[in-house]
N, C-alpha and C positions, 0 to 999 in steps of 0.2 A: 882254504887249503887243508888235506886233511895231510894225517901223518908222516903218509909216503913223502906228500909232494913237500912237506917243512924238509925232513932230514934230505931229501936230494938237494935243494935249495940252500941248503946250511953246510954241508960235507963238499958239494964242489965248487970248482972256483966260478963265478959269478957269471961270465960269459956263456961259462958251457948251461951254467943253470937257468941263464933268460934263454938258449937255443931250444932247450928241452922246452922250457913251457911255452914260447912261439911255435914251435913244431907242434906239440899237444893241442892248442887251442886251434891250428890248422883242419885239425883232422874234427868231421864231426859225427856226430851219434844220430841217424834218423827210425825212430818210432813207425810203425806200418799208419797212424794217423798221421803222420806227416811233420811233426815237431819235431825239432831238430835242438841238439845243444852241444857242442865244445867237448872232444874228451877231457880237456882240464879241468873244466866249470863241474863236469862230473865225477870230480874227485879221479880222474884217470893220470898217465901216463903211456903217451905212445910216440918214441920219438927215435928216429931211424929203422920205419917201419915200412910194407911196404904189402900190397892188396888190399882188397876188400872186403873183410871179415863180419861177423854177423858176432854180438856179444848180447847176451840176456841183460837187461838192463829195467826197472822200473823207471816210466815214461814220469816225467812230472805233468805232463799236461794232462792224459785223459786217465792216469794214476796205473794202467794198467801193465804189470810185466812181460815184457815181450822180448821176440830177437830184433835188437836193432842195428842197421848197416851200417858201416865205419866208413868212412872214404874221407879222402883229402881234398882242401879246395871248392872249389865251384864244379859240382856236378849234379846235374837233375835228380 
């Protein structure tokens, strides 16, 4: 967990702080290679959010910095 997600974790009451990181972990990050990983796992937060956003992120698998797609769920 990095900073952000301690102090949100620690400042609200406990319910609302598992809804955010089950929400965050919902939503995931996909790499143009096709690796995929958790906005949580990525040190994110995204929670009562809503589209399909592209965010610059460095891929852990082929190492390379890219736009990678956000969506929620199971989607191709």
């Amino acid at each position: 967990m990095n900073t952000m997600q301690n102090l949100i974790t620690s400042l609200l009451p406990q319910k609302w702080a598992e809804a955010i990181e089950a929400e965050s972990r919902a939503w995931m990050m996909q790499c143009s290679c096709g690796n995929e990983i958790s906005v949580w796992d990525a040190s994110g937060i995204r929670y009562k959010a809503a589209g399909n956003p592209r965010r610059l992120h460095r891929c852990l698998a082929c190492g390379e910095r890219t736009m990678h797609r956000l969506y929620k769920g199971e989607q191709p």
